[in-house]
KEMIPA-959704 format. One record per atom (N, C-alpha, C, O): atom name; x, y, z; residue in three letters. Coordinates in Angstrom, 3 decimals. Layout:
KEMIPA-959704
+------+----------+----------+----------+-----+
| atom |       px |       py |       pz | res |
+------+----------+----------+----------+-----+
|   CA |        X |        Y |        Z | Ala |
...
+------+----------+----------+----------+-----+
end
This chain:
KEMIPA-959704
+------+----------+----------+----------+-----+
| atom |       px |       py |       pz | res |
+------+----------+----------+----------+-----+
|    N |    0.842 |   -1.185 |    0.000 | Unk |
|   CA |    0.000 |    0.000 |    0.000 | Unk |
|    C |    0.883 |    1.243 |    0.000 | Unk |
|    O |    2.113 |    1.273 |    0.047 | Unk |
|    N |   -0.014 |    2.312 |   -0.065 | Unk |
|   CA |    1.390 |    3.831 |   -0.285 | Unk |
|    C |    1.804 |    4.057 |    0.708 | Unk |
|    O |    2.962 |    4.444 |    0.865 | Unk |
|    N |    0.728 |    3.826 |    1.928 | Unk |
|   CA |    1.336 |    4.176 |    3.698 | Unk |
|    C |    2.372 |    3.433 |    3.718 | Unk |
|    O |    3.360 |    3.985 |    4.201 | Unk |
|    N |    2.566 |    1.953 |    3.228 | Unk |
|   CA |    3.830 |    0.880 |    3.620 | Unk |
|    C |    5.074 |    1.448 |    2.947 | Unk |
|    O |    6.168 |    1.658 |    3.471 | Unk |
|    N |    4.651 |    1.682 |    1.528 | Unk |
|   CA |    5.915 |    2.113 |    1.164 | Unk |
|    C |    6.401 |    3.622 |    1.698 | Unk |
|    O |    7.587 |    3.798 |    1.977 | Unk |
|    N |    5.506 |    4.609 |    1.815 | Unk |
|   CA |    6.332 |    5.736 |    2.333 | Unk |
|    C |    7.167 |    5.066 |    3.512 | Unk |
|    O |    8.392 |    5.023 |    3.395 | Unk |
|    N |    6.614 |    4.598 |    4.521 | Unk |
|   CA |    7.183 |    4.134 |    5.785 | Unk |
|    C |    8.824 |    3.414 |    5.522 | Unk |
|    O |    9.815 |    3.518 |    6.246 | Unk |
|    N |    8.678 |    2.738 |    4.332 | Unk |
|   CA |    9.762 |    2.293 |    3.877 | Unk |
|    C |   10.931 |    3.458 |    3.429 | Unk |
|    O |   12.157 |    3.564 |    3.436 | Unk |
|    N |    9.914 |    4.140 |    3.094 | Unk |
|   CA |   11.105 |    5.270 |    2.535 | Unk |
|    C |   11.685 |    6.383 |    3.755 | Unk |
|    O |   12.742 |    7.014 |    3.728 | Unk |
|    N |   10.663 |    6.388 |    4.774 | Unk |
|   CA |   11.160 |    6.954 |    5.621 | Unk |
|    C |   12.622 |    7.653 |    6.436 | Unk |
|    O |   12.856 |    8.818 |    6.756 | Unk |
|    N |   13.599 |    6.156 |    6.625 | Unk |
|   CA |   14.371 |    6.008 |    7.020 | Unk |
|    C |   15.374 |    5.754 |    5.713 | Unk |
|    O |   16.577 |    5.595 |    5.916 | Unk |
|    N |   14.898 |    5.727 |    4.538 | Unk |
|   CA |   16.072 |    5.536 |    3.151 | Unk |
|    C |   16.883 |    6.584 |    3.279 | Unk |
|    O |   16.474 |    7.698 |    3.606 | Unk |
|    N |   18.484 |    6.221 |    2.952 | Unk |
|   CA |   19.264 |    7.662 |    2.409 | Unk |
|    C |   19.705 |    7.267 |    1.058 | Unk |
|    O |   20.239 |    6.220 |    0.690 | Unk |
|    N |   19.379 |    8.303 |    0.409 | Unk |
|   CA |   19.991 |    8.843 |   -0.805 | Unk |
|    C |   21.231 |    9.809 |   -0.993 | Unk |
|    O |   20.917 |   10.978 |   -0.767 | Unk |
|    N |   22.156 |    9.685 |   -1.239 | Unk |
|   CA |   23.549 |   10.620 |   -1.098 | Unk |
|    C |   23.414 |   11.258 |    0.104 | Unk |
|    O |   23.030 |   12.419 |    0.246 | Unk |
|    N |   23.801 |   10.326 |    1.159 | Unk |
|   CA |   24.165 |   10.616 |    2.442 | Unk |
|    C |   23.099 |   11.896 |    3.205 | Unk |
|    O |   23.384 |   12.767 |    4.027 | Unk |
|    N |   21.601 |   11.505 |    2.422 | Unk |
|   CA |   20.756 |   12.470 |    2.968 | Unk |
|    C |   19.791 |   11.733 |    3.397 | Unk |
|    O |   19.943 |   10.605 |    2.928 | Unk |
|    N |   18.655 |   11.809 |    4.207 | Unk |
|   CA |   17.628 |   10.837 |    4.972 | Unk |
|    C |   16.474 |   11.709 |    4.370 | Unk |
|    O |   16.243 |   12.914 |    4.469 | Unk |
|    N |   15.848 |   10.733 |    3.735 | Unk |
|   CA |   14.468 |   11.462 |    3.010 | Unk |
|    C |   13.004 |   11.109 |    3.982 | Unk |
|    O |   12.648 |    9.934 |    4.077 | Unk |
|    N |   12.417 |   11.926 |    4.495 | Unk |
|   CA |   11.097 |   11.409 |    4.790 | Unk |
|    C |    9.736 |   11.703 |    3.547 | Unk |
|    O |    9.853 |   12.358 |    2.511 | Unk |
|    N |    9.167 |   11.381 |    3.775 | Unk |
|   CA |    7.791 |   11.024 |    2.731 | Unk |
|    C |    6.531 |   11.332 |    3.376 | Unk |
|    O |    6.157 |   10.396 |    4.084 | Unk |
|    N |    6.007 |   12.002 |    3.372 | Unk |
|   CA |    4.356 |   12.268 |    4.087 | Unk |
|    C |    3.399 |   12.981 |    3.060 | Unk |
|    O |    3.420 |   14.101 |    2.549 | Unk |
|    N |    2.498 |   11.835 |    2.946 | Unk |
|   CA |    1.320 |   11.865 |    1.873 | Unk |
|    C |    0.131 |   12.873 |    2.934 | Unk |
|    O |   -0.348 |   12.456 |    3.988 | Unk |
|    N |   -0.165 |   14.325 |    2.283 | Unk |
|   CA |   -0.764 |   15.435 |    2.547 | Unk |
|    C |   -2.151 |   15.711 |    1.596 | Unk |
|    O |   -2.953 |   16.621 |    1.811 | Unk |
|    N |   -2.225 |   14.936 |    0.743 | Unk |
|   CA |   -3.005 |   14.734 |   -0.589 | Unk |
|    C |   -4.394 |   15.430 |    0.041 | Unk |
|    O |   -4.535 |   15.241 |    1.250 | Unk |
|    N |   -5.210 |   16.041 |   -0.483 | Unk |
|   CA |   -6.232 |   16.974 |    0.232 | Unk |
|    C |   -6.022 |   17.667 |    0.884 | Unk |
|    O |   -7.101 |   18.207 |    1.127 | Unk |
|    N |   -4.935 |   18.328 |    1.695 | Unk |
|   CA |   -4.650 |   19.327 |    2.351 | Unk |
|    C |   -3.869 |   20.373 |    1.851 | Unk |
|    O |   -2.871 |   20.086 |    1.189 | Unk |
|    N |   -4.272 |   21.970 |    2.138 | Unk |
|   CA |   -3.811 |   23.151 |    1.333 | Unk |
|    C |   -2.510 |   23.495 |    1.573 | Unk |
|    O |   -2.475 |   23.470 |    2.803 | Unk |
|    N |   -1.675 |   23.729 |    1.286 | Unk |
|   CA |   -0.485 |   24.255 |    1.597 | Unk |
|    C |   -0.337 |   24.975 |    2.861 | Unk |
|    O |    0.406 |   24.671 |    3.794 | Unk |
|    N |   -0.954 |   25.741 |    2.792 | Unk |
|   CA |   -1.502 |   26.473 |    3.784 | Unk |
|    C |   -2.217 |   25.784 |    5.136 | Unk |
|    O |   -2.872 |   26.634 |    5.739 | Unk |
|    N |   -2.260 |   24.453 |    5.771 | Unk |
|   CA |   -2.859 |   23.821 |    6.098 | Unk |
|    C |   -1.790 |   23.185 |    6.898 | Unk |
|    O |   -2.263 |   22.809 |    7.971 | Unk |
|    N |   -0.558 |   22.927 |    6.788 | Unk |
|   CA |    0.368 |   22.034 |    6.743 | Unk |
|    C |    1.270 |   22.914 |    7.524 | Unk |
|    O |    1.467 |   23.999 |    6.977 | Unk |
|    N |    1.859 |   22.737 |    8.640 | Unk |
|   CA |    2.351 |   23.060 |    9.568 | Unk |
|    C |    3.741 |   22.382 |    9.856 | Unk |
|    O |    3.622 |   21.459 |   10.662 | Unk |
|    N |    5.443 |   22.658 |    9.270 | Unk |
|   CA |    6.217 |   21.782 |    9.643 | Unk |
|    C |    7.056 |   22.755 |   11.082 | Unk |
|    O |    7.469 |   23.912 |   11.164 | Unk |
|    N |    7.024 |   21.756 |   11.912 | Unk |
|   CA |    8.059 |   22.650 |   13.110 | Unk |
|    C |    9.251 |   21.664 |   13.047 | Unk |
|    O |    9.027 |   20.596 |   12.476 | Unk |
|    N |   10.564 |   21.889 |   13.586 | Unk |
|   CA |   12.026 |   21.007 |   14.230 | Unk |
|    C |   12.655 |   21.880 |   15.031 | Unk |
|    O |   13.282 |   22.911 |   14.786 | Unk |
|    N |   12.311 |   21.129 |   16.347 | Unk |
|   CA |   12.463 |   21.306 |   17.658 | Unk |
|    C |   12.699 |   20.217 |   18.414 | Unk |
|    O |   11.841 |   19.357 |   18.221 | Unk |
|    N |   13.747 |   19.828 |   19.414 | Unk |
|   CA |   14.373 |   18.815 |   19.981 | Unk |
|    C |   14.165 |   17.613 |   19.452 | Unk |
|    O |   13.619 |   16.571 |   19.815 | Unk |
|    N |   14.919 |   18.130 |   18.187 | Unk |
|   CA |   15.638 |   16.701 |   17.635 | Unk |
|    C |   14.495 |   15.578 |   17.026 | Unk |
|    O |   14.590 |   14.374 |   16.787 | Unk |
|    N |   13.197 |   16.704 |   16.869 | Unk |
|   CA |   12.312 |   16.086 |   16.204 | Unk |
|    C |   11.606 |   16.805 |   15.182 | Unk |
|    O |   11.833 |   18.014 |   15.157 | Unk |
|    N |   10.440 |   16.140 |   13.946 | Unk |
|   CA |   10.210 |   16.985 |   12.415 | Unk |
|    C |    8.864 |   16.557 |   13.066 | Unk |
|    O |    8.352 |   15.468 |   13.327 | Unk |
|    N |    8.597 |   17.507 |   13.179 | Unk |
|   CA |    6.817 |   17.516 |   13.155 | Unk |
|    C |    5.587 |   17.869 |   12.641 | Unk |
|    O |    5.140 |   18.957 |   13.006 | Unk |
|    N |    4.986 |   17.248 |   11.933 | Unk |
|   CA |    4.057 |   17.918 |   10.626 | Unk |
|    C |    2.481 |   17.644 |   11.174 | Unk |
|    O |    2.068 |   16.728 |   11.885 | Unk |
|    N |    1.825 |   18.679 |   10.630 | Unk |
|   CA |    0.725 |   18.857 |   11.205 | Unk |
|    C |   -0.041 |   19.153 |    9.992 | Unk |
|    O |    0.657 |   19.907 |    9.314 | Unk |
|    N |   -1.247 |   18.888 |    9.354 | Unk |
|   CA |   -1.691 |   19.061 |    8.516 | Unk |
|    C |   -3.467 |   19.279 |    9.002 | Unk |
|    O |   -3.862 |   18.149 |    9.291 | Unk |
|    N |   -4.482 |   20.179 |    9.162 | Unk |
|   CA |   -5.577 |   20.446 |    9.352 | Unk |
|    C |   -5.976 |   20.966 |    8.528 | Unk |
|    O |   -5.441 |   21.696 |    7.694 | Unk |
|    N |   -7.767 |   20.390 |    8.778 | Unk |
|   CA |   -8.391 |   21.159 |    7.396 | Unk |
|    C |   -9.910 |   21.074 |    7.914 | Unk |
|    O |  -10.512 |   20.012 |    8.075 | Unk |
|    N |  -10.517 |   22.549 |    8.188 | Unk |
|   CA |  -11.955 |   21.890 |    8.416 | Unk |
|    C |  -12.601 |   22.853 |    7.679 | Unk |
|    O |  -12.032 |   23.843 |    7.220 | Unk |
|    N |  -14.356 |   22.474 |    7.482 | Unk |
|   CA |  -15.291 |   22.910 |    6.159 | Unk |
|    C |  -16.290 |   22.948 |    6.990 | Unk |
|    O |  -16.654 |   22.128 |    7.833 | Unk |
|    N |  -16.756 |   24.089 |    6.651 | Unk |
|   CA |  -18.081 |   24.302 |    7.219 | Unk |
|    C |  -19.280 |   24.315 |    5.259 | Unk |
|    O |  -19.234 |   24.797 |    4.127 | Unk |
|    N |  -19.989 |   23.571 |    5.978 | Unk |
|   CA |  -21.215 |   24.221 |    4.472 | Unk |
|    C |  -22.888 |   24.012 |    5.078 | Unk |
|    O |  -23.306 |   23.474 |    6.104 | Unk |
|    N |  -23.589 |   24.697 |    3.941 | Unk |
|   CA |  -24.618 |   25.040 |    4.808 | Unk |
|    C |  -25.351 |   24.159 |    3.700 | Unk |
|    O |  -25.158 |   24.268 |    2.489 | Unk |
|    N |  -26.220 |   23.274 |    4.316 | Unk |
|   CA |  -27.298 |   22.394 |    3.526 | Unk |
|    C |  -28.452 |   22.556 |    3.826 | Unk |
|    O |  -28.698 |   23.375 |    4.712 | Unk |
|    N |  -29.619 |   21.772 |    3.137 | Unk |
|   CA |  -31.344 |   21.762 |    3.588 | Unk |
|    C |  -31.351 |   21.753 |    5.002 | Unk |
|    O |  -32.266 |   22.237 |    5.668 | Unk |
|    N |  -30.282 |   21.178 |    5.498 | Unk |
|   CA |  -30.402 |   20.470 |    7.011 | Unk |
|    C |  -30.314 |   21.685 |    7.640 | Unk |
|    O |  -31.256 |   22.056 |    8.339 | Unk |
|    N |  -29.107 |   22.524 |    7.476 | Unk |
|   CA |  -28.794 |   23.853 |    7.950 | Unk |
|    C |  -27.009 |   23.352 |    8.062 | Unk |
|    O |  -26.759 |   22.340 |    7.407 | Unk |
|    N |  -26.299 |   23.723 |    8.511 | Unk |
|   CA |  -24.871 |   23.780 |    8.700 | Unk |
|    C |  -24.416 |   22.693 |    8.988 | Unk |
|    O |  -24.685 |   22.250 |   10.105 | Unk |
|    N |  -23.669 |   21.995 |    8.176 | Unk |
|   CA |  -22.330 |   20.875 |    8.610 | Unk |
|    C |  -20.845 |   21.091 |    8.679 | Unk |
|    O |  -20.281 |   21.852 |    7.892 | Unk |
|    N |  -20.261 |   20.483 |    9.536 | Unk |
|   CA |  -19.096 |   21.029 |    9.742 | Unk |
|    C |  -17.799 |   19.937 |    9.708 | Unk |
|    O |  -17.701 |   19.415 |   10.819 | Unk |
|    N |  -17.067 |   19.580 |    9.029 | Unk |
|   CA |  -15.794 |   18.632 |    8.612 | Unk |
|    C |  -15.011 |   19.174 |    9.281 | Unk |
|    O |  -15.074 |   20.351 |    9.634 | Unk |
|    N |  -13.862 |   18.110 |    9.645 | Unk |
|   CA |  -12.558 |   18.522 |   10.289 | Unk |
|    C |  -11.617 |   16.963 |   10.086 | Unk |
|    O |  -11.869 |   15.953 |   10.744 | Unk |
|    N |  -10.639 |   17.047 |    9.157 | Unk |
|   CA |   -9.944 |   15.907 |    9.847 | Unk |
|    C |   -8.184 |   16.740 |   10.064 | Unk |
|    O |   -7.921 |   17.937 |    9.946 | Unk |
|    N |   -7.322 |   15.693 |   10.375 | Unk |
|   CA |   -6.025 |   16.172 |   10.990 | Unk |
|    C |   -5.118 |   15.086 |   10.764 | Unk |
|    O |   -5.573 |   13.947 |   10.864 | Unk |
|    N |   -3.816 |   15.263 |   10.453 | Unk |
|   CA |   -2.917 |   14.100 |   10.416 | Unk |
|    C |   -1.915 |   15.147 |   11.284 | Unk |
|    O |   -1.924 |   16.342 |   11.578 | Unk |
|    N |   -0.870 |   13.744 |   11.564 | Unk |
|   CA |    0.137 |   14.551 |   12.655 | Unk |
|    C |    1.299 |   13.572 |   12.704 | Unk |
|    O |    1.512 |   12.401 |   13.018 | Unk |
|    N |    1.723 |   14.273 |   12.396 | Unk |
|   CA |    3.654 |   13.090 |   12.201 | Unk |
|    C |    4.551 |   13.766 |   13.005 | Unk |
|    O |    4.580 |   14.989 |   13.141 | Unk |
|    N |    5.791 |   12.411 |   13.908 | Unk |
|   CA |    6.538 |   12.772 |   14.383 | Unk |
|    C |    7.642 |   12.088 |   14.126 | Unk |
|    O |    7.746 |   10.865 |   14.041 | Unk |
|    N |    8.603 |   13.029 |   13.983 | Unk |
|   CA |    9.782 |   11.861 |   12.768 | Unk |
|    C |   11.328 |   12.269 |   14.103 | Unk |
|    O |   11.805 |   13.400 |   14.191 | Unk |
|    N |   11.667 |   11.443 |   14.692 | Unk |
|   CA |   12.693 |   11.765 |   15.492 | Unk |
|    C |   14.227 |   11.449 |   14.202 | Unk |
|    O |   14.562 |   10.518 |   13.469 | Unk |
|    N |   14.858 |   13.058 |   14.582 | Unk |
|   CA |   16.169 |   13.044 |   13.840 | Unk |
|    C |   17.252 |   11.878 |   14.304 | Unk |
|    O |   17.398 |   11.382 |   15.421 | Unk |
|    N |   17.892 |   11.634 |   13.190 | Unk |
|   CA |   19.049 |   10.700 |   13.793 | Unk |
|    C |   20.178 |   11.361 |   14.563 | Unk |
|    O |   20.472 |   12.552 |   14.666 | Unk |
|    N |   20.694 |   10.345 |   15.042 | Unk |
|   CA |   22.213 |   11.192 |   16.080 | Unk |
|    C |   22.885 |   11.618 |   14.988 | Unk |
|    O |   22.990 |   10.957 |   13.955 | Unk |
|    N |   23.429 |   12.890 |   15.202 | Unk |
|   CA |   24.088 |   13.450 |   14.229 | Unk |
|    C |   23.868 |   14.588 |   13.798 | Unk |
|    O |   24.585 |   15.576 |   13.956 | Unk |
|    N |   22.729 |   14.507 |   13.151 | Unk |
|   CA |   21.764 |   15.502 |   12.191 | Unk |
|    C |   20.932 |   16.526 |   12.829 | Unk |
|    O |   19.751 |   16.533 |   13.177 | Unk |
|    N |   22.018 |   17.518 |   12.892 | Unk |
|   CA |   21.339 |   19.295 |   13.108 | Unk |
|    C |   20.185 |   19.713 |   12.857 | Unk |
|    O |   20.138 |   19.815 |   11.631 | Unk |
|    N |   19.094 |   20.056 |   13.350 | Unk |
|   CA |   18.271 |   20.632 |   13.121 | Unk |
|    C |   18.177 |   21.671 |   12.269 | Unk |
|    O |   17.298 |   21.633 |   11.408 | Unk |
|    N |   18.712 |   22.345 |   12.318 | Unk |
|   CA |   19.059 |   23.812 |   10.416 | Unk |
|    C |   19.845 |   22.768 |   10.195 | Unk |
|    O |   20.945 |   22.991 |   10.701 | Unk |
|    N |   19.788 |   21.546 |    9.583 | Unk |
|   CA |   20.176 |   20.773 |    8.273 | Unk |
|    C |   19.142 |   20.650 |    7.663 | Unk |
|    O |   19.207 |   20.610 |    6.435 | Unk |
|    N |   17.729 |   20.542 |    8.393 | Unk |
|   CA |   16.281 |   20.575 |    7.804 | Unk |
|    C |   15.962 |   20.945 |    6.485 | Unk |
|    O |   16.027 |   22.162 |    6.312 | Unk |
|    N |   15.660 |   20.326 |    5.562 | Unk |
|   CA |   14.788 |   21.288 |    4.870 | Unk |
|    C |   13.747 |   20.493 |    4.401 | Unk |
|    O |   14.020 |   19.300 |    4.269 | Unk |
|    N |   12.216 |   20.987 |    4.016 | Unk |
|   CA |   11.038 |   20.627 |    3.456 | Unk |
|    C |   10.507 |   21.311 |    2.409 | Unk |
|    O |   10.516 |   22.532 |    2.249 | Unk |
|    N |    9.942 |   20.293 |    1.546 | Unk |
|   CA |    9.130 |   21.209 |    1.105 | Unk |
|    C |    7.819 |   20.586 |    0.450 | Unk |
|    O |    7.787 |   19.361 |    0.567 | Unk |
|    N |    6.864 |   21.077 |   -0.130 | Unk |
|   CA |    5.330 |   20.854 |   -0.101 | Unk |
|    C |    5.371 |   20.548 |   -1.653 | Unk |
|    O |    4.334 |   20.272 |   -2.256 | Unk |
+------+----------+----------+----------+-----+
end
């Protein structure tokens, strides 16, 4: 499945670099929250919808949340992401 293989890729290095993988697919750029702070990558992705139907107002919300602990070694401003 794609969850197995990202997970696989998680921990892969490619020219002595450690790639992580996090599938965001429906969520806005804008939505997606990366922090690195003690030695950990933390991604946050929220998204909620309000719409108004016959019924009167419904309201969506879901959330993913990853915590990727850095390896020994690897500086925090070595970080980089991108969307």
């Amino acid at each position: 499945s794609m969850q197995r293989r990202l997970n696989r890729m998680l921990n892969s290095s490619h020219d002595r670099q450690l790639v992580a993988l996090m599938d965001v697919e429906g969520f806005d750029p804008k939505e997606v929250t990366v922090t690195v702070k003690e030695g950990k990558v933390k991604v946050l992705a929220e998204h909620e919808e309000e719409r108004t139907t016959a019924r009167g107002k419904e309201y969506s919300y879901r959330n993913i949340t990853r915590e990727i602990s850095l390896p020994p070694g690897v500086s925090e401003d070595e970080v980089t992401y991108s969307l």
